[in-house]
Structures are given as C-alpha cells and as structure tokens.
N, C-alpha and C positions, 0 to 999 in steps of 0.2 A: 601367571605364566610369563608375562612382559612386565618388564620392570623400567627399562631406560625409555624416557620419553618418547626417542626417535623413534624406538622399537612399536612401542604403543605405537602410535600415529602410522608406523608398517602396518601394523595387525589388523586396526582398523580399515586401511587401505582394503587387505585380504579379505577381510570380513565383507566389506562393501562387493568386493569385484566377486564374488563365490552369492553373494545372495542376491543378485542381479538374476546369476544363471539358474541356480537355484529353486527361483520363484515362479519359472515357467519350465525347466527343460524335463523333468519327468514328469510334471501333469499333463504338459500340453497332447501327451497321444492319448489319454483320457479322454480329453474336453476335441480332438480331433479325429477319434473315432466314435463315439460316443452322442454328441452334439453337434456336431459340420456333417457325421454322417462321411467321410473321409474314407476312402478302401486303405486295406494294411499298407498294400506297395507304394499308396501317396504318402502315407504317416510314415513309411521308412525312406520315402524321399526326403520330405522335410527334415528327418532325421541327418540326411548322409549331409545338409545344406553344412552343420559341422566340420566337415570334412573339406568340404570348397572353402571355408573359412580359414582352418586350417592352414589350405594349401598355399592360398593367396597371403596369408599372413608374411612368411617369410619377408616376401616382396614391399609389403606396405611398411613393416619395423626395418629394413635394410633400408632400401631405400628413401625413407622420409625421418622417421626417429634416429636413424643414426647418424644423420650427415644434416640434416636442417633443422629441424625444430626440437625446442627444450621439451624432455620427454615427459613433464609432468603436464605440460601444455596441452600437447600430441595428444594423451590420454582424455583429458578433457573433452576435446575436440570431438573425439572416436566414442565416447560416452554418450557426449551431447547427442552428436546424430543418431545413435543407438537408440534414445530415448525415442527422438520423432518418429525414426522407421517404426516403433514397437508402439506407439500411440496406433499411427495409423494401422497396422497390423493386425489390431484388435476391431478393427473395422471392416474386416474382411474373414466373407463366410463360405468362398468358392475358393478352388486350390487352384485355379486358373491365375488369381492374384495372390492368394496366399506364399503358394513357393517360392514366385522371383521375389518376393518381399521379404519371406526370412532368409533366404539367399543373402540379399541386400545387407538384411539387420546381423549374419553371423561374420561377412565380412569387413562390416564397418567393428564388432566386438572380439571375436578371435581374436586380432592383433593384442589385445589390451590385456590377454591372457597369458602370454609372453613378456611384455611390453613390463607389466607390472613384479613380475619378479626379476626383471635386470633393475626395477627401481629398488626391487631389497637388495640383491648383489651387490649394486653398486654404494649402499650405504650403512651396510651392516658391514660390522669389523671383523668377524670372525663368522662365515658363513655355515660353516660346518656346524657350530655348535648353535649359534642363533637362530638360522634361517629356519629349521624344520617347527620353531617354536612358532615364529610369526608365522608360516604357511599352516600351520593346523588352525589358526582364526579363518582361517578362508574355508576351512571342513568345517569350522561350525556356524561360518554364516549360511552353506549350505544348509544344512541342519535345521536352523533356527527358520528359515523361507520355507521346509516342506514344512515343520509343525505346523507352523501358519497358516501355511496353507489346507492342510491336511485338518489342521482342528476347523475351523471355518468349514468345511463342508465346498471349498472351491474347485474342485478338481474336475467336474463338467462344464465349467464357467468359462467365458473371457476373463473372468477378473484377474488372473494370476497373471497375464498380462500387462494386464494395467500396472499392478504391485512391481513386475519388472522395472516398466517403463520409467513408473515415480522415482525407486530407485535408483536409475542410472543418472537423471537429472541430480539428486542429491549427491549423489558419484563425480560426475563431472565437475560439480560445483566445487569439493572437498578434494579433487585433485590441483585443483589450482594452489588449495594451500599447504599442498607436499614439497618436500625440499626439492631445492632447483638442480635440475638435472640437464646439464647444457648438451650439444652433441660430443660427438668426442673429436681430437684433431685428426687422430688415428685415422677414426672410421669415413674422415672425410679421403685420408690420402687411399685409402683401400679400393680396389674394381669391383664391379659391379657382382662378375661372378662369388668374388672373395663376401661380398655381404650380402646374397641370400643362401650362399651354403655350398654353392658347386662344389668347394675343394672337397668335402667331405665323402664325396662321389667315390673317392680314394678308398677310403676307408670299408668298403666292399668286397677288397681285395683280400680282406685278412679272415680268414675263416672262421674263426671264431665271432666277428661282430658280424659276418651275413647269417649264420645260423642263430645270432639273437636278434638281429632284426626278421627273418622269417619267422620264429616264435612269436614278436609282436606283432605280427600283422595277421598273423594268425587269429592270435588270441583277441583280434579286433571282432570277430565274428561273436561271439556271445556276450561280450562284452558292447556290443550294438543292441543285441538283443535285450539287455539289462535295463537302456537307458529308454528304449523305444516303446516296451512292451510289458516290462514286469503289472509297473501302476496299473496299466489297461485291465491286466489276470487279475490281478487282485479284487480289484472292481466290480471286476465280472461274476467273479466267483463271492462277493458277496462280504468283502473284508471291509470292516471299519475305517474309516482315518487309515486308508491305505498312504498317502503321501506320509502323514505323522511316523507310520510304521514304518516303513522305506528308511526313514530317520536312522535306524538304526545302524543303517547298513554304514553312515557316513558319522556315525560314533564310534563304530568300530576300527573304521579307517584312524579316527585321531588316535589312537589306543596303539596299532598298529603303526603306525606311523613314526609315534615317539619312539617305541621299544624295538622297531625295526635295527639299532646298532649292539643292541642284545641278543638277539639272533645272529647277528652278520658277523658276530665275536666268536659266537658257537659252533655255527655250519659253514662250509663250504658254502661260497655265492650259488654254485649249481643246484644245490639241493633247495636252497629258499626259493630261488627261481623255478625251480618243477613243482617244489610245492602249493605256490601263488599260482601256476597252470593249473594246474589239478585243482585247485578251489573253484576256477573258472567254472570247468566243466560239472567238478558234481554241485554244483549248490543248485545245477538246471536240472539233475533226477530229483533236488528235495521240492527244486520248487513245481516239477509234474507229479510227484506222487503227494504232495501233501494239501492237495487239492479235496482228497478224500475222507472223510467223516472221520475224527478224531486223531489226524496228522495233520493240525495245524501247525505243530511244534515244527513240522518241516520246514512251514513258511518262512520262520522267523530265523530257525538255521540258514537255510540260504541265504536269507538278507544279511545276515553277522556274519556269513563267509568274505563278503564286499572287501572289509578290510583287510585282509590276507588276502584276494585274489587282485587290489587292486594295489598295494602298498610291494607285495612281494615278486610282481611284476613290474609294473611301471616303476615307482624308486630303484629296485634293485638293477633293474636295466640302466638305470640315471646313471648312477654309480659305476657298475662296469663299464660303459662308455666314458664317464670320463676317468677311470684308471689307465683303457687301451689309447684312448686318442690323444695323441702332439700335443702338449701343453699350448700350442697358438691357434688350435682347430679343436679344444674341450669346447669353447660355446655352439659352436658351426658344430658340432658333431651332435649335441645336444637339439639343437633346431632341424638339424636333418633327421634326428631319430623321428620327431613331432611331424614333420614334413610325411613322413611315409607312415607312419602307427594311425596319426590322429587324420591324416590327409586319405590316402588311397587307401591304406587297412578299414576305416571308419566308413568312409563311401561304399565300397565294398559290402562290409558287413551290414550297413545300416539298409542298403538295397535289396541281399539274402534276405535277411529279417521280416523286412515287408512282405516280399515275395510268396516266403513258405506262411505264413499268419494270413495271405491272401489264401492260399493253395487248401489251409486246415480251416475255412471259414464256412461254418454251416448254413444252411439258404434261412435259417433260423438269425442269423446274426450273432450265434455266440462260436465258439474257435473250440477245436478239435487240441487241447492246452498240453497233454501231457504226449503227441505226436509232435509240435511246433515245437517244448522243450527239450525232448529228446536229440534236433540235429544243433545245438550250443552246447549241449552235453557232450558228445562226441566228438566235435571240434575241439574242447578243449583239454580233454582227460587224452586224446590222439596228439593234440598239439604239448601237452609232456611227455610223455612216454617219447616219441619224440626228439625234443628236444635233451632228453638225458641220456638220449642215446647217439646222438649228432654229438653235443658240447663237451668233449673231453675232459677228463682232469688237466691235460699238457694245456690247452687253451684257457683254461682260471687261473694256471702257473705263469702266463703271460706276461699277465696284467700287476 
C-alpha cells in the first residue's frame, strides 16, 4: 500500500499512534466495569476524559508545537509523559484516582492525535492522493491491539494498559527518528486567538456548516456509546474474543475509507452524509435485538456498519468543511470541527451514555441492553432524517 520510504516511516508513525489507543480504549469499560466494579456514569466519565483532551488539545498544538518546539520532538515528549501517566494508571483501583489520572493521560495524548497528521500534511507531496493511504495504517494498528488483545483473553485485565503504556515509550522513542519538523515563521507571527481556532467562530454564520456541525455533535451521542459500552454487552451477553470481533468494525473502516472517493463521484455529499447518520442509528436496533437466540448475525452487522457510520460521517464532513472554508482558515476550521464533535459533542454523549447504562442496571448487575440501545438508535436515525431535511441541495451547490 506504501511504497516511498518517507511514506512508510508516515504509516508506521500511524500505526504506532492508533495502537497506543487501541490497546486500551475499548476494553478498558470491560475491565472498569466488570473488575474495579466502576458504576456506568463513572465508565462514561472516564469516557467523556476524551473529550477534555480534546478540548485542551487546540491550546497545547497552537501554542507550544506551532511557535517553539520541533514537532517531532514535541511528540516525543507528549508520548513519553503518556507512557508514565499510564504506568502509573494501572496502579490504581478507585475512581477517586483513576479519573483525574486518565484526565491527566488523555491531555498529555489528544494533542499527538492532531499533532501527528500535520506531521503527514506537512510531508506528503500530494495529500489527497497519499494521505488516506498512510492514515488507514493507523485503522489497522488499531485493529491489530484489539486482536491482541481480544485473542489473549485481556479484556478484564489491567494488562492492556500496560501493552499501551509499553507502546508509547517505543512511540516516543521512534518519534525522534521522524523527519525534522521545525516550527513555522508564520505560526510564530500569528495571535493567539488566530492559533487555537477563534476565527473559525466565523464560520457559524453560514448555514449550511452550523447545520453539519449540529449533525456532528449529534451524532456524538451513539457514537459515545459505541466506544464506552458495546465490548462491556458483548461480554455480558456471553461473545467470545469480544475485543478480536469489535476488529471488524475498524476493517471495515479501511475498506470504507479507501473507496469513500467512489461514492463521493456517484452521490451527492448529502445523501453519503445521511447515509453514515443512519448507519449510526440502526446498527444500535441490530445490536439490541441480536442479543437473542439465533440473531447473532445482528451482532456482527452492527460492527461492519462502523465503517460506513464512521468514514461517511466524519471524512465526509472533513471534506465539506474544507470545500466551504477560506483557503487561510481550511486547517482552523478543520481543528474547530474536532474542538466541538470530539470536545463538547463527546463529553456530552459519553456522560448520556453512562447515565441511561446506570438508569437500565439490574440490582443483578447485568443491564436492561436492548432499552439502553434503543435511545443511540434514535438519536441517530432522528439525527438523519434531520439533517436531510435542514441541508438543502442550494447549501452542497455552495461549496
């Protein structure tokens, strides 16, 4: 799939920074509800610590990787500490220290999640045609950390913390020996506001991007539920190498991912965008009803929706944002979509999430699965319908 050296040593970057998060972020509400014994609405706190990471991100890449330190440094740096928070992390069995620690561990790593695709941007020749090549190594370093995980038998465990932790020390190590990425002169003469995103504030005004950012913030609500809760069901209800199978859902993403400009040749961006909604929502009826004796096949539909509800939303919203936005405000408009989807929509939905999984929790300890699926199902099959009826055709003619 990579062929030019520099690309390789991208890919590998991708692969490393995706199987870091990979190796803990859908088991850990397993092994935190499950083993710490953790209530839902603490597992969708931890959850929403994303979301603070997120938020904070902007602030730490503007102001520090843009104007001071060489960004391959920087990277190192935000890995390293990553590594120690997540040692120590795994040392801890009460949410009292647990949360301000992954707190700690997602705002020292967010950044590096951003951070590391301005390092393709800025060294890939032709981004459009390259970049989606090198970014699918990072779907399958995910991939490759739940097998692993998921064959192993770890998903009750601290270990898949550890398996993070290791990795980011190896990450950190092998950012030093990425191509040197100095700051820019630019981003030094630039304010403050202009480098965590403010201008973009702007871009609100135009009716067509507040109705796709209300879609994604939406769409944050089951899409919370996906990352916090599925592995937990699966578990419960008794699935094998739940993490391994989850796998699928982010093979399906690279499949989708590639062939996404085959679609966007065929349909109108509106209709891929309702259709990536709508995946959201039903793949939460297949995965409450296939819960029951001889609709396993639902399970596995839901999971293979992933890459169609996540490739035909998020990329395709990538995209439209930077067709509407000022060619000097495409990256700032791109950071504020992230700012508000993976910031406030994320917190958000990752706190519902907990909430109603506390609300359908039997004094038995297992969860009432196919009432909790039921409100991400309707959030997101509402949140198309929706927006196909907000997003005009004259607003795609825009762009």
């Amino acid at each position: 799939m990579v062929i030019r050296p520099l690309h390789a040593r991208l890919a590998l970057m991708m692969f490393l920074q995706f199987f870091v998060l990979g190796a803990w972020l859908v088991t850990t509400g397993t092994y935190l509800l499950e083993t710490l014994s953790f209530t839902g609405n603490q597992v969708g706190l931890v959850y929403a610590g994303t979301a603070i990471g997120a938020i904070v991100s902007p602030f730490i890449s503007g102001l520090i990787a843009d104007r001071y330190v060489a960004l391959e440094k920087f990277m190192a740096i935000l890995h390293g500490l990553s590594a120690i928070t997540m040692f120590i992390l795994a040392q801890v069995v009460t949410f009292t220290w647990f949360y301000p620690l992954v707190i700690l561990y997602l705002v020292l790593h967010m950044p590096t999640m951003g951070l590391s695709t301005a390092m393709c941007f800025h060294h890939i020749e032709d981004p459009n045609t390259h970049f989606p090549r090198v970014r699918a190594w990072g779907t399958l370093g995910f991939v490759v950390a739940g097998l692993f995980v998921g064959f192993l038998g770890l998903e009750e465990l601290v270990t898949p913390l550890y398996i993070s932790a290791t990795a980011s020390v190896i990450y950190a190590l092998y950012c030093l020996t990425l191509p040197h990425t100095p700051p820019s002169e630019e981003a030094k003469q630039r304010s403050i506001a202009q480098l965590i995103g403010l201008e973009a504030f702007g871009l609100m005004k135009r009716r067509s991007f507040a109705i796709l950012m209300l879609a994604l913030t939406l769409i944050c609500v089951p899409s919370a539920f996906y990352y916090s809760f599925v592995n937990p069901y699966l578990n419960e209800i008794g699935i094998q190498n739940a993490a391994g199978k989850m796998t699928m859902g982010q093979m399906s993403e690279i499949f989708f991912m590639l062939t996404l400009p085959f679609f966007l040749r065929r349909m109108r961006l509106r209709y891929v965008m309702f259709i990536g909604l709508l995946a959201w929502g039903l793949r939460y009826l297949l995965f409450g009803f296939g819960q029951y004796e001889g609709q396993a096949w639902m399970l596995y539909a839901g999971i293979l929706l992933h890459g169609i509800a996540f490739c035909f939303t998020a990329l395709t919203g990538q995209i439209y944002v930077d067709r509407v936005a000022p060619k000097h405000l495409r990256s700032t408009a791109q950071g504020f979509v992230s700012f508000i989807t993976l910031g406030f929509g994320a917190f958000f939905g990752s706190w519902l999430a907990g909430w109603i999984v506390d609300v359908h929790t039997l004094t038995s300890g297992q969860h009432e699965w196919l009432s909790i699926w039921k409100i991400p199902a309707w959030v997101g099959i509402g949140t198309a319908f929706l927006f196909l009826l907000m997003f005009r055709r004259k607003m795609e003619a825009e762009a």
